[in-house]
C-alpha positions as CSV (number, residue, x, y, z in Angstrom):
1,X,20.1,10.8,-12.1
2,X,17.5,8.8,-10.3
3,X,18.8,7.5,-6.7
4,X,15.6,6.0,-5.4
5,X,11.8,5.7,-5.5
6,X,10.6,8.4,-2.7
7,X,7.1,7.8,-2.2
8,X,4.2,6.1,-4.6
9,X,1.0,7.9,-4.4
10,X,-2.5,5.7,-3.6
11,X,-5.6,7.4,-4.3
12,X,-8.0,6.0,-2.4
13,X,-12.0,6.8,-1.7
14,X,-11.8,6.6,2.1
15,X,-8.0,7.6,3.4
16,X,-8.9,6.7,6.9
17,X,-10.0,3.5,6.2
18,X,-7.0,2.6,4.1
19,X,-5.1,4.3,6.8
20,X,-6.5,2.0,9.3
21,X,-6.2,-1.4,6.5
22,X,-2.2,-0.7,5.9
23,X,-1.4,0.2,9.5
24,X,-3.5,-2.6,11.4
25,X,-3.7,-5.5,9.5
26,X,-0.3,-5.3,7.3
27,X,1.8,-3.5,10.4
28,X,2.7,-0.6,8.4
29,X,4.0,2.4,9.9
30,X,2.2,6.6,10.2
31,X,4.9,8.9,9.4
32,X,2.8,11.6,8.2
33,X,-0.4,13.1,8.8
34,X,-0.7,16.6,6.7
35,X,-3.3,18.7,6.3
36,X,-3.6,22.1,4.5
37,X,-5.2,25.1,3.8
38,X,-6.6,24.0,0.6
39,X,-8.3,21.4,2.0
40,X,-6.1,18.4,1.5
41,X,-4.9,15.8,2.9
42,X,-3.2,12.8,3.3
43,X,-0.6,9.8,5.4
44,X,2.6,8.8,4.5
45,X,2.8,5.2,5.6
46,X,5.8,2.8,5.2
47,X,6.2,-0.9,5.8
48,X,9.1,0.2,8.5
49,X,10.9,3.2,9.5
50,X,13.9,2.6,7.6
51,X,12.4,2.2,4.1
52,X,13.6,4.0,2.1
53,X,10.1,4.1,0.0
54,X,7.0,5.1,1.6
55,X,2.9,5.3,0.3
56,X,1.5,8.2,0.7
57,X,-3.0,7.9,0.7
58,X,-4.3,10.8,-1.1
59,X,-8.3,11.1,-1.4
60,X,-8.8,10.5,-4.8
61,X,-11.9,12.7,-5.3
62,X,-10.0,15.9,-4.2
63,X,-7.5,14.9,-6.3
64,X,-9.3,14.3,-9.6
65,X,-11.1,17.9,-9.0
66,X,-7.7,19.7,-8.8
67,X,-5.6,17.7,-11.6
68,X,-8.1,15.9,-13.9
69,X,-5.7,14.5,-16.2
70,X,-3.7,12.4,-13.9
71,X,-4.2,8.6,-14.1
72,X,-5.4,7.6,-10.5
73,X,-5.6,3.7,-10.8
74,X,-3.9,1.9,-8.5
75,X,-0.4,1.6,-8.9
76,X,0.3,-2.4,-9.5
77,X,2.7,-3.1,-6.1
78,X,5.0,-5.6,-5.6
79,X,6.2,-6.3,-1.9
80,X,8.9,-8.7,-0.1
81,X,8.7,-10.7,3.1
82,X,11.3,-12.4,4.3
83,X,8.7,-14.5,6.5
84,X,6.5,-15.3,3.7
85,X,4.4,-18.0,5.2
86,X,3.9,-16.2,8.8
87,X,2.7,-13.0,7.1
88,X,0.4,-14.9,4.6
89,X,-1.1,-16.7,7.6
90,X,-1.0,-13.1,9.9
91,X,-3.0,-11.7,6.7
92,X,-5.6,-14.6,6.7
93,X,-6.1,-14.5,10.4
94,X,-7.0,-10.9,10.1
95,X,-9.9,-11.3,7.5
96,X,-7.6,-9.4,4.4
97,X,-8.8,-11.6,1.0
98,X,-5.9,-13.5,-0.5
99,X,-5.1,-15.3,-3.4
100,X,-3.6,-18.7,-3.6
101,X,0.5,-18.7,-3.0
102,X,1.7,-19.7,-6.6
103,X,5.2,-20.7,-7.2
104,X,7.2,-18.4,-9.8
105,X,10.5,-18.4,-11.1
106,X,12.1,-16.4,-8.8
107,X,10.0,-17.6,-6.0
108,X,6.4,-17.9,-4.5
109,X,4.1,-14.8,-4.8
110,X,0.6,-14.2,-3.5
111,X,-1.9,-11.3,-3.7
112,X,-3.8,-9.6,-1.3
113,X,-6.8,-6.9,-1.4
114,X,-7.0,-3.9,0.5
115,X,-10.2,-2.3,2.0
116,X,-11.2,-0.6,-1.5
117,X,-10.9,-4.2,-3.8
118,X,-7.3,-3.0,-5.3
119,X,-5.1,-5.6,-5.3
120,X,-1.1,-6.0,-4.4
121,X,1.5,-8.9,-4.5
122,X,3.7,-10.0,-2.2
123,X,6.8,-11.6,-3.1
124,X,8.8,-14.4,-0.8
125,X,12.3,-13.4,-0.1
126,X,15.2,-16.1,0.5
């Protein structure tokens, strides 16, 4: 049985410039920084150091070499603030694109874009 969602892997083309995106301009936090002998690798970032869920930024080209038939798109990421307006205006103020805030049944969403054009919603939590 499933208890929780551990980690979501992003494949990215430049890890320490998506390092740099999540952890300066959306505050998330470095838990990780692994290398190994085979040449890899890669942060484990989360939003705060009690998630329970955390991203880990892989380098995508290394990746594809070693396991060609894994899908590496970009995951499609839905996150919550519980200070939706502050954090949109936070993300503006720091140059991140965003899309227009559009009310939804279960409350107002907006997207953003990272560093690498792939995009991720953010979700208002009352």
């Amino acid at each position: 049985m499933i208890k929780n969602i551990g980690q979501i892997m992003l494949y990215v083309n430049n890890q320490e410039e998506a390092k740099n995106f999540w952890t300066e301009k959306l505050g998330f936090k470095l838990l990780a920084e692994v290398s190994n002998e085979h040449g890899m690798k890669w942060f484990e970032i989360t939003p705060s150091q009690t998630s329970e869920t955390s991203i880990v930024l892989h380098d995508k080209k290394i990746i594809e070499k070693m396991s060609p038939e894994l899908n590496l798109g970009t995951p499609s990421l839905m996150f919550y603030s519980d200070d939706f307006d502050a954090f949109y205006q936070e993300l503006g103020n720091k140059q991140v694109t965003l899309g227009d805030i559009v009310p939804m049944p279960t409350g107002r969403v907006f997207n953003f874009a990272d560093n690498e054009n792939n995009y991720f919603a953010v979700m208002e939590v009352k």
